[in-house]
N, C-alpha and C positions, 0 to 999 in steps of 0.2 A: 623430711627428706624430699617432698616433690618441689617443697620451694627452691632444693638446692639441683634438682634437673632442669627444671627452667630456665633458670639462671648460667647455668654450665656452657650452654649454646651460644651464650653472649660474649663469653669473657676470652681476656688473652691468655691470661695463666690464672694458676689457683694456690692455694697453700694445704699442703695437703698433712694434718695432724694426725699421728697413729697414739693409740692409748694401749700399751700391753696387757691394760689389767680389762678394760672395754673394750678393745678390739675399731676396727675401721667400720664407719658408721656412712659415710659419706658415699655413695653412688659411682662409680667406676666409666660409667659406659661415656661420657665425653669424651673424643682426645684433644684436653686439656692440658698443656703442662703443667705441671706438680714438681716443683724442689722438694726433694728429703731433707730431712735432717732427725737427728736424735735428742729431744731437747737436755732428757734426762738418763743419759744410758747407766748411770750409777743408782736408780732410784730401786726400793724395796719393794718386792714386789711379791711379797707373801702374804 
């Protein structure tokens, strides 16, 4: 994760992946933009 704060300061946008069963891993605090999307919103998740 600190390689991805580093990094954060530099960029235009970012891609920002959510995992339901792991949850958001990635650091918040840049204001970056981030597109959403749902890659798998059918997927099992039991």
């Amino acid at each position: 994760i600190a390689e991805v704060e580093r990094v954060l300061g530099v960029l235009d946008g970012a891609v920002l992946v959510v995992s339901a069963v792991e949850g958001v891993h990635a650091p918040d605090a840049a204001s970056v933009p981030r597109p959403a999307t749902a890659p798998r919103p059918d997927a099992d998740l039991r």
